[in-house]
C-alpha positions in Angstrom: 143.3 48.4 72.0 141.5 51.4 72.9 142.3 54.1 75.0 139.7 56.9 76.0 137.2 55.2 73.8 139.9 55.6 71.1 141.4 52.5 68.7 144.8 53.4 69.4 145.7 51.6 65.4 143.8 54.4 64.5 146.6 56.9 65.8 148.9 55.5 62.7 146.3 56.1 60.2 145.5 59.6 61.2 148.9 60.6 61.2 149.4 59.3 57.3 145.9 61.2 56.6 147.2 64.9 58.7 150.6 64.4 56.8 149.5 63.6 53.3 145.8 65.5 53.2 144.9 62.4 51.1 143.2 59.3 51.7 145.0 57.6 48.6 148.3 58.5 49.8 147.8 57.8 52.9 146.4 54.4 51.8 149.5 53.6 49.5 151.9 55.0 52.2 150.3 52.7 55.2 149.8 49.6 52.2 146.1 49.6 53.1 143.3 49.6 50.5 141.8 52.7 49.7 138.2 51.6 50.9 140.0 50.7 54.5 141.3 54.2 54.7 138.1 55.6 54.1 136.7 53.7 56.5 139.2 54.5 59.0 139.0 58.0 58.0 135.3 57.5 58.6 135.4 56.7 61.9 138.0 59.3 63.1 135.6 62.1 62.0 132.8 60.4 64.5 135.6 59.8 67.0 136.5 63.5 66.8 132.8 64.9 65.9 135.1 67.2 62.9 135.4 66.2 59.4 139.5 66.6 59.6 140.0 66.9 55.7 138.0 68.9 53.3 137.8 69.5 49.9 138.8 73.1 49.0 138.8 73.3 44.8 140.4 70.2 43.3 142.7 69.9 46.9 141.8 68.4 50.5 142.7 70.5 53.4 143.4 70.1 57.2 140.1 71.5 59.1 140.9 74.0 62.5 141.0 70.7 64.3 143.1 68.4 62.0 145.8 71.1 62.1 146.0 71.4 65.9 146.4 67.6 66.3 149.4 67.2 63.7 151.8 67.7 66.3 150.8 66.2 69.2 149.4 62.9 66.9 153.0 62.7 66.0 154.3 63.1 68.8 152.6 60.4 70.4 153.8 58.2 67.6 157.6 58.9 67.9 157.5 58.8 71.5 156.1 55.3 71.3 159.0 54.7 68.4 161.1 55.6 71.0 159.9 53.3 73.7 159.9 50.4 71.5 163.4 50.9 69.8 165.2 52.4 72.6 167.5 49.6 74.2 169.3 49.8 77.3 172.6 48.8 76.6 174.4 50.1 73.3 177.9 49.1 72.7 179.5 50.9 69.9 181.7 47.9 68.7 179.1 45.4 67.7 175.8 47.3 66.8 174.6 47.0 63.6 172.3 50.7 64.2 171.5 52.7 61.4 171.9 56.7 61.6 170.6 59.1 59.4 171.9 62.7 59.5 170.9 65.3 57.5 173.1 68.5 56.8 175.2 70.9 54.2 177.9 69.9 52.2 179.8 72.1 53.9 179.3 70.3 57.2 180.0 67.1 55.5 183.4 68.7 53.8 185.0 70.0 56.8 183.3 68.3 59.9 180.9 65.2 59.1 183.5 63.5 57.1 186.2 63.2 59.8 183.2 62.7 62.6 182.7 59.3 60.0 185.6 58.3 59.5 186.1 57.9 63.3 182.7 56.2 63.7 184.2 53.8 61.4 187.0 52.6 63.8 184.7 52.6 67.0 181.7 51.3 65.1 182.5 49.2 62.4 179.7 47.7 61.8 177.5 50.8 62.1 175.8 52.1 58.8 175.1 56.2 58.2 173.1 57.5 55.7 174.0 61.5 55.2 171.8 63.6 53.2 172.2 67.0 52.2 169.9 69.5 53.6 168.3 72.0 51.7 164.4 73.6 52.9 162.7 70.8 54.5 165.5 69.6 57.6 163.2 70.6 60.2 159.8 68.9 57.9 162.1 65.5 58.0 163.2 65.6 61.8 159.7 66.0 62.6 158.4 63.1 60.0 160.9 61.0 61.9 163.0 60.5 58.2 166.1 61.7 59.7 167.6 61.1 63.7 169.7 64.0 63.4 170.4 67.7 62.2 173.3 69.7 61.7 172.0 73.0 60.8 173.2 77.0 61.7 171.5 78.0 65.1 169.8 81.0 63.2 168.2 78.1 61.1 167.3 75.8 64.2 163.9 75.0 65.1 162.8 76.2 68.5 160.3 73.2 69.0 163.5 70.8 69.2 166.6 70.8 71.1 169.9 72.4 69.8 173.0 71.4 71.0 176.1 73.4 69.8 178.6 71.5 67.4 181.4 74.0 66.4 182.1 77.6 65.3 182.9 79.1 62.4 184.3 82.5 60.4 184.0 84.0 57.6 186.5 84.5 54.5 186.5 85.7 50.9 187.9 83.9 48.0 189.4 85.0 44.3 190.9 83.8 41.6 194.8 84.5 42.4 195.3 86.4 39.0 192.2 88.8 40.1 193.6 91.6 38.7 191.2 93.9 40.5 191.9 93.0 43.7 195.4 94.5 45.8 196.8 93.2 48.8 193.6 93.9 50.4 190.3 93.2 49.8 188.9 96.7 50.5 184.7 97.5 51.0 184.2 99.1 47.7 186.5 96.7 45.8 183.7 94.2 47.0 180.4 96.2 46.6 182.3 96.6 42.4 182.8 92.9 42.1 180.4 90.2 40.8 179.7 87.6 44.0 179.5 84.1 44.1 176.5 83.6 46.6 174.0 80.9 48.4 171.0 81.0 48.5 168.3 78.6 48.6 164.5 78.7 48.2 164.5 81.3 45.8 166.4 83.4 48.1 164.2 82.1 50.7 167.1 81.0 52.9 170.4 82.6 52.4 173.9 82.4 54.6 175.0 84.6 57.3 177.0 86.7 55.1 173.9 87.5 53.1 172.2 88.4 56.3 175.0 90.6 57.6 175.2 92.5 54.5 171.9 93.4 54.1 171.4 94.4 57.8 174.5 97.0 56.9 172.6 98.2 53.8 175.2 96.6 51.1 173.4 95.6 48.2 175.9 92.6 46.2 176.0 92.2 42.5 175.3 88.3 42.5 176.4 86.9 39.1 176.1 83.3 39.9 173.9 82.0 42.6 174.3 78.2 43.3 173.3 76.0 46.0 176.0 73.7 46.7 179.5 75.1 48.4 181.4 72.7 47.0 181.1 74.2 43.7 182.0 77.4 44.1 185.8 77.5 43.1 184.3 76.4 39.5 182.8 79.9 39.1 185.9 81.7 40.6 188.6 80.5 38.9 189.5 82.8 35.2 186.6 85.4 36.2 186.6 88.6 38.4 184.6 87.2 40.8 184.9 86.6 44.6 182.7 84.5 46.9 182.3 85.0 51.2 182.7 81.5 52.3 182.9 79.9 55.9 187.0 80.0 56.4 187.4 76.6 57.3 185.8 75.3 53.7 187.6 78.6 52.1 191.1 76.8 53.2 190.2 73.3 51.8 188.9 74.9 48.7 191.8 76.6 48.4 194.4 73.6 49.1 192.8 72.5 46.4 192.7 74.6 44.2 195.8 76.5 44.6 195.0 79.5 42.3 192.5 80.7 44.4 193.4 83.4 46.9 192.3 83.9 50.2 191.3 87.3 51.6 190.0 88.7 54.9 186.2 90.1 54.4 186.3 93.5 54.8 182.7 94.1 56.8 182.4 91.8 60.2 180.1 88.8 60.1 179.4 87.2 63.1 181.0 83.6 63.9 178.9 81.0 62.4 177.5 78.7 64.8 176.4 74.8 63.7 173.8 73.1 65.6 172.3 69.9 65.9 169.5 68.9 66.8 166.5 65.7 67.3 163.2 65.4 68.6 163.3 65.4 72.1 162.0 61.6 72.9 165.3 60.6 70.9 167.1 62.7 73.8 168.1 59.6 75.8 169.1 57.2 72.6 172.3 55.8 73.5 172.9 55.6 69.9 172.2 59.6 68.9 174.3 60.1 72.9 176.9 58.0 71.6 177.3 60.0 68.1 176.5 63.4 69.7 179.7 62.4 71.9 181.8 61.7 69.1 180.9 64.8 67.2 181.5 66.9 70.2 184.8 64.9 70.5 186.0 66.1 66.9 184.6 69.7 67.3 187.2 69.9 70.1 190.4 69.0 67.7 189.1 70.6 64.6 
């Protein structure tokens, strides 16, 4: 079918080519020979009078043009996804529908898990695939790998809507037999002590208490940097070491682990704020409205 002189199969083979700046992936992603991508390839650059992808060094590159039409190309594509998956009646209790969400283990600890566990009464036969978010959440929502997002508002990508989940504060933990720590956790005691931080990236993307302390000026002597929250009691627990964690995980860390201590912060870090978020044709998804409800639902007891 063609639409403004344009094979609109085409559209599905261009996007593979903007997204993997190779015709051999692109082949092997869309199971088509090789010699049929280059062929389609062939007849996008007439269609578009630009050659799209170039060879810079050993590496192909988007052109000016190629670059500008990543977006809209798929957006086109997920809107017709949309169209063609969307159906108008969704009952909870018998669908089968698959969900993937993609978030922090920290989410999953104190939030996600119970937002599940519910699903699992109201839809039994619902599946959910959760995967932990590290750099590339807003690269997978907008590759269509993921339906959903659960991400810190600081962190959330304008070109997508963000819907608040829940809020959040911030805590310090420490081994209980810290013996450099008194009833209170006091500024310089934590400038002196080794930190527990996350970071991600290569320090690319860090946590709201790393940018709170750095806009005060407080430089923090990280001795262990990790990437996963979950971990963090391991690298507390016989050291001198202390660690600014969301309160809510910092109480289920502690509970289980009941020699770690729980202290106030003592600079102010503004309340944490989780997001999610979807590309906007998914907006209407009884599904996604369905499980946004329930997640709002749990936000309001927890």
């Amino acid at each position: 079918m063609r639409f403004n002189k344009l094979d609109l199969n085409q559209l599905v083979v261009l996007d593979a080519l903007l997204d993997e700046c190779s015709v051999t992936k692109a082949a092997q992603r869309l199971f088509l020979s090789q010699s049929a991508t280059s062929c389609a390839m062939a007849r996008l650059r007439d269609y578009f009078r630009d050659d799209l992808l170039v060879q810079v060094g050993k590496a192909m590159v988007l052109t000016p043009r190629a670059a500008g039409l990543r977006r809209p190309v798929r957006e086109v594509l997920l809107q017709i996804q949309a169209i063609t998956s969307d159906s108008p009646e969704f009952d909870p209790a018998t669908s089968d529908r698959k969900i993937v969400v993609e978030t922090s283990d920290y989410v999953i600890s104190v939030f996600l898990g119970e937002v599940l566990r519910r699903a699992s009464v109201e839809a039994p036969l619902m599946k959910f695939r959760v995967r932990t978010a590290a750099t590339l959440g807003l690269s997978h929502l907008e590759n269509a790998e993921i339906d959903l997002l659960i991400t810190p508002d600081f962190r959330a990508g304008p070109a997508y809507p963000a819907e608040p989940i829940f809020e959040d504060s911030w805590s310090c933990l420490a081994w209980a037999e810290n013996d450099r720590i008194g009833d209170v956790l006091t500024l310089a005691q934590y400038l002196e002590l080794g930190h527990v931080i996350m970071e991600w990236a290569g320090g690319a993307i860090v946590t709201s208490d790393s940018r709170a302390a750095a806009a005060l000026g407080y430089v923090r002597r990280a001795e262990v940097t990790a990437e996963t929250f979950r971990v963090v009691p391991h690298f507390l627990i016989g050291t001198q070491r202390i660690a600014t964690l969301q309160t809510r995980l910092a109480l289920m860390l502690q509970r289980d682990s009941p020699s770690l201590r729980l202290l106030p912060c003592p600079y102010p870090i503004p309340r944490l704020v989780e997001v999610v978020q979807y590309n906007k044709f998914q907006e209407r998804d009884p599904a996604l409205l369905w499980f946004r409800q329930l997640m709002r639902e749990v936000a309001l007891v927890n």
